[in-house]
C-alpha positions as CSV (number, residue, x, y, z in Angstrom):
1,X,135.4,112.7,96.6
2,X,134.6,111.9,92.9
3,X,133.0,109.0,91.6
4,X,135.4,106.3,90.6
5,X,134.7,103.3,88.7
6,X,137.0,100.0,88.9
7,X,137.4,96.5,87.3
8,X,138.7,93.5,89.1
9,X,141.0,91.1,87.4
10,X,142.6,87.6,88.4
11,X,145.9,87.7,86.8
12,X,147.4,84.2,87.7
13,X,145.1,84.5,91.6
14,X,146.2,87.7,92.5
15,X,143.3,89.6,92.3
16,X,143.5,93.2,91.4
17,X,141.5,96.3,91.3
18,X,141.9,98.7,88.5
19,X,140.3,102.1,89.1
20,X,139.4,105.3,86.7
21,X,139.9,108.2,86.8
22,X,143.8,107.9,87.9
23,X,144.3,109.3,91.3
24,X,148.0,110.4,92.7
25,X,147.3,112.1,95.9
26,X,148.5,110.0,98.3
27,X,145.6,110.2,101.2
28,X,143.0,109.8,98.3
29,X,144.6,106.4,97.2
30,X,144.2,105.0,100.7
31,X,141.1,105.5,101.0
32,X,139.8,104.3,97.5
33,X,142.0,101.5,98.2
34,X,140.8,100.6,102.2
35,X,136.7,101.0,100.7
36,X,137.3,98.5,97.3
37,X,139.3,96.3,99.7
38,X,136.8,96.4,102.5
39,X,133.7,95.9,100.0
40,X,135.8,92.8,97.6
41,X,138.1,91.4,100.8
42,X,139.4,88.7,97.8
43,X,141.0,92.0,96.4
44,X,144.7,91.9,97.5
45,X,146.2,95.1,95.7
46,X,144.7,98.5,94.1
47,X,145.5,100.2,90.8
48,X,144.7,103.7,89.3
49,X,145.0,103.8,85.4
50,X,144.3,106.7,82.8
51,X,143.9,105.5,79.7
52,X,144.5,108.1,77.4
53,X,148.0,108.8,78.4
54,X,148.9,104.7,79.1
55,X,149.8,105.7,83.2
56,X,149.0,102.9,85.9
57,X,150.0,104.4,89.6
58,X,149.5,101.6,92.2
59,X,147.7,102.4,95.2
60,X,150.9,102.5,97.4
61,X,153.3,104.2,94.7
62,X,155.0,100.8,94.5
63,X,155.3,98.4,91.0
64,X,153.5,95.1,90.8
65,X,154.3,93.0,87.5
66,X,150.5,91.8,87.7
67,X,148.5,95.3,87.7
68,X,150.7,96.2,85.1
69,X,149.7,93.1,83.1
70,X,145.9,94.2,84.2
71,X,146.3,97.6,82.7
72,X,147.9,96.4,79.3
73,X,145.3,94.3,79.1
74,X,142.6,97.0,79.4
75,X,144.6,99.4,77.5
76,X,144.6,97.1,74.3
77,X,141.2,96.2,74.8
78,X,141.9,92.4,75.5
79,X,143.1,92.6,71.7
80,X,147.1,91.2,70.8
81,X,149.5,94.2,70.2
82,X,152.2,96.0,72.2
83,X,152.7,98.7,74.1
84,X,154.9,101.1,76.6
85,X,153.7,102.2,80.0
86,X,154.4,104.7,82.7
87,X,154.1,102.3,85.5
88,X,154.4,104.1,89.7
89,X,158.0,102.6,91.3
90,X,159.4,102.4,87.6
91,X,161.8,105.1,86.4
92,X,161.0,104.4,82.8
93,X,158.3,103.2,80.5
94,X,158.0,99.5,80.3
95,X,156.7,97.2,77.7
96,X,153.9,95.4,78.1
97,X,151.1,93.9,75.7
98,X,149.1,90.7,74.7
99,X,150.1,88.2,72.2
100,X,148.3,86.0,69.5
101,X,147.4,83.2,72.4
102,X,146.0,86.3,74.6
103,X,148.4,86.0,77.1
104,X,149.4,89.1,78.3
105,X,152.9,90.1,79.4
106,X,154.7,93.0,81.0
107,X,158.2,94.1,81.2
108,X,160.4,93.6,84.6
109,X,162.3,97.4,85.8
110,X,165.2,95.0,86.9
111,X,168.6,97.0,87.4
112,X,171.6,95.9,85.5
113,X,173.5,96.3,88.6
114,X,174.5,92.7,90.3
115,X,175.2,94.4,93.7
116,X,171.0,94.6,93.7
117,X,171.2,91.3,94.5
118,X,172.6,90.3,98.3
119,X,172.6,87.6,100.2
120,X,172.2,87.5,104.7
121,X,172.3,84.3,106.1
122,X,168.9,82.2,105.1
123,X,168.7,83.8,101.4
124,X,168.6,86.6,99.3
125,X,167.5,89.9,99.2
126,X,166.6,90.9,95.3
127,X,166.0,94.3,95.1
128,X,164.2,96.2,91.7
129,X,162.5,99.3,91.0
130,X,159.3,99.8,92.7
131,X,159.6,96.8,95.3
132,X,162.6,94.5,97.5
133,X,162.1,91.0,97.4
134,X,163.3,88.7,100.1
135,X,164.1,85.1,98.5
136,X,164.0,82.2,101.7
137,X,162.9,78.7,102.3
138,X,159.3,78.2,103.9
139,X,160.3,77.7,107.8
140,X,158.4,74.4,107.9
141,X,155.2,72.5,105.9
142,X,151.7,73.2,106.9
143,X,152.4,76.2,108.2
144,X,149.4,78.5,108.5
145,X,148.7,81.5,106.5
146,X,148.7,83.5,110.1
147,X,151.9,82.4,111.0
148,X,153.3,82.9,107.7
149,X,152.1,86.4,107.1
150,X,153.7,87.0,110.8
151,X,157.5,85.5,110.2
152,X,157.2,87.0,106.4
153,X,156.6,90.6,108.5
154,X,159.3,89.9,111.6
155,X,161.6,88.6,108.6
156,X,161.1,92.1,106.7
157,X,161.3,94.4,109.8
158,X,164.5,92.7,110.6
159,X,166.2,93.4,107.2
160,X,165.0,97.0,107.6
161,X,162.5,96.7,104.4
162,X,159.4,97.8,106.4
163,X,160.1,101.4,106.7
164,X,163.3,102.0,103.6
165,X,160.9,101.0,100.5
166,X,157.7,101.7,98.7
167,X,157.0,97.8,98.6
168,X,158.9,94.7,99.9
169,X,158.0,91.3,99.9
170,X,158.9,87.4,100.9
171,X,159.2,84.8,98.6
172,X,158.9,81.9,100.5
173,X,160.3,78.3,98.6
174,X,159.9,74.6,99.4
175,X,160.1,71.9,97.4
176,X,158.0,69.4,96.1
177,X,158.7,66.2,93.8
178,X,161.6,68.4,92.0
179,X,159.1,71.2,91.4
180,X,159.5,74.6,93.0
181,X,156.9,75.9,94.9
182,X,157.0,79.9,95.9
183,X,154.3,81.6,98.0
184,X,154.4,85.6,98.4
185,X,153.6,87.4,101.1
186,X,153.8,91.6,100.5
187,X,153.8,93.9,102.5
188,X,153.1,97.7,100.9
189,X,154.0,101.1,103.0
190,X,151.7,103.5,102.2
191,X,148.8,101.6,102.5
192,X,150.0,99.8,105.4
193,X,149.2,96.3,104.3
194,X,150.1,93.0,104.1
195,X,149.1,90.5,101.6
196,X,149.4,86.5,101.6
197,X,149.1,86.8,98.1
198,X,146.5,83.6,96.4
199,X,148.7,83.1,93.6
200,X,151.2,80.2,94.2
201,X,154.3,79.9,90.9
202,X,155.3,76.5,90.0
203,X,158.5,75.5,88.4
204,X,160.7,72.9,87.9
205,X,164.5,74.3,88.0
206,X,167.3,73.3,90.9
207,X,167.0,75.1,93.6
208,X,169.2,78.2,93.9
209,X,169.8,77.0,97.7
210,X,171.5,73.9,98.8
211,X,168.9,71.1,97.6
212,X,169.0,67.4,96.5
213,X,168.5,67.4,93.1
């Protein structure tokens, strides 16, 4: 195997691995990504980039908003600017880039399409390019991460997003003082793993479920 180098990043908690030189066979990417995991177990998802031709390839083949955010920012050199990149689970380029505050921001491969958005009985099921999102309440407060990871998994397998997509995921929502709380939990085929990820969003907007404002 060659000698790989990576970089680890924290964009908003969710730590994330960035490796060189870019790696696309499949079996390779597992293992690079089991050993960075096993040796930095904060690490919750794996990245391969090359530089030169602006290409990030996600350890699993699926798209993750926050690697790509990683690579831009590598790409640019942690300097402001703008530009387009051929992100895995994507079917074209995105934009992505850092501004004048050095915040960096990527570009969403959301389908115009409406009917990618359903609904099943406790939610809904947003699908985009490179990953399935599964949009629900949190069963209950104080639940454990354990537990969590465990419904998050049942709740996947039972919508049949285990085995029919590169990446799925559950949003889970509760609600707080009129500020919206979500906690993901991601679960990745290839790689066969299942994140709790670190990074909890914030926001105050009324609930898209029935909430008292």
């Amino acid at each position: 195997m060659k000698t790989y180098t990576y970089t680890i990043l924290k964009p908003g908690g969710n730590n994330t691995a960035i490796v060189e030189p870019l790696v696309l066979n499949k079996a390779l990417k597992k293992i690079i990504n089991d050993e960075i995991i096993l040796r930095n177990p904060k690490v919750e998802q794996v990245g391969f980039i090359d530089r030169k031709n602006k290409v990030l390839e996600m350890a699993g083949g699926e798209f993750c908003g926050n690697a790509t955010r990683c690579a831009a920012y590598l790409f640019l050199n942690k300097k402001p600017g703008t530009i387009q990149i051929k992100v895995s689970g994507a079917k074209r380029k995105l934009i992505a880039g850092i501004d004048r505050n050095q915040n960096v921001f990527a570009e969403m491969p959301i389908y115009k399409n409406p009917n990618r958005i359903k609904t099943f009985k406790n939610g809904y099921i947003v699908e985009i390019q490179g990953i399935t999102n599964v949009v629900t309440k949190l069963p209950y407060k104080n639940i454990s991460k354990k537990l969590l990871k465990k419904k998050a998994f049942d709740l996947l397998r039972k919508l049949n997003l285990i085995q029919k997509v590169k990446a799925s995921g559950v949003m889970f929502i509760s609600y707080k003082n009129r500020v919206t709380n979500l906690q993901p939990v991601v679960w990745v085929k290839d790689i066969k793993t299942l994140f709790l990820r670190n990074c909890l969003c914030q926001w105050k907007l009324r609930s898209c479920f029935n909430q008292n404002p």
